[in-house]
N, C-alpha and C positions, 0 to 999 in steps of 0.2 A: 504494500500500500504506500502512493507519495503522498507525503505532507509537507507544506509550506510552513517554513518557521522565521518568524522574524527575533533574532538575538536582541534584544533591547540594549546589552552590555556594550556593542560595536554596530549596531544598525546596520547590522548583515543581514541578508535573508539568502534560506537556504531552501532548495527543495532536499526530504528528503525521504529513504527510501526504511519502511521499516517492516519486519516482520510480526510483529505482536501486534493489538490491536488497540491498546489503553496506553494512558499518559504514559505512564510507567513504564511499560515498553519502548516509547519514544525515549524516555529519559535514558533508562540503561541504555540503549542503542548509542546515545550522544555522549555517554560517560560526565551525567548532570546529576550529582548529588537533588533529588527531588525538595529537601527543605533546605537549597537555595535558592530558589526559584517559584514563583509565580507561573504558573500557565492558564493563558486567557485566551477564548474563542467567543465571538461576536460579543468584544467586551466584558464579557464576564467572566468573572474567573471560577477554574472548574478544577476538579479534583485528580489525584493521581490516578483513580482505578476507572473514570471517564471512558467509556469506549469512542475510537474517533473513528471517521469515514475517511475513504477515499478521498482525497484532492480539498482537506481541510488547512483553512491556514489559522496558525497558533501564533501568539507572540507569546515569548520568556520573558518575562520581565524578574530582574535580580534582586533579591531579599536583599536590604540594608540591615543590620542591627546596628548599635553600640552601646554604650553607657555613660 
């Protein structure tokens, strides 16, 4: 399945190509720690075990903390 990701971190966008079917899957695929990151489709943000479709685009958007 390709999915369109836009990196929020370098405003790269990538297609890409993944065999799982959930967020989760895309992350491990990109080697993306899942609670550094945000993923959000049609603006909202959705969850790791989310199933996506064919030819969805995602943006990453990058968890800030500090103290």
């Amino acid at each position: 399945m390709k999915i369109q990701v836009t990196f929020e971190k370098d405003q790269s966008i990538k297609e890409v190509s993944v065999e799982g079917n959930t967020v989760l899957d895309l992350l491990n695929h990109l080697a993306i720690n899942p609670e550094t990151v945000l993923v959000v489709k049609n603006n909202e943000v959705i969850t790791e075990h989310e199933i996506l479709s064919e030819n969805d685009c995602l943006e990453l958007l990058s968890v800030i903390s500090g103290g």
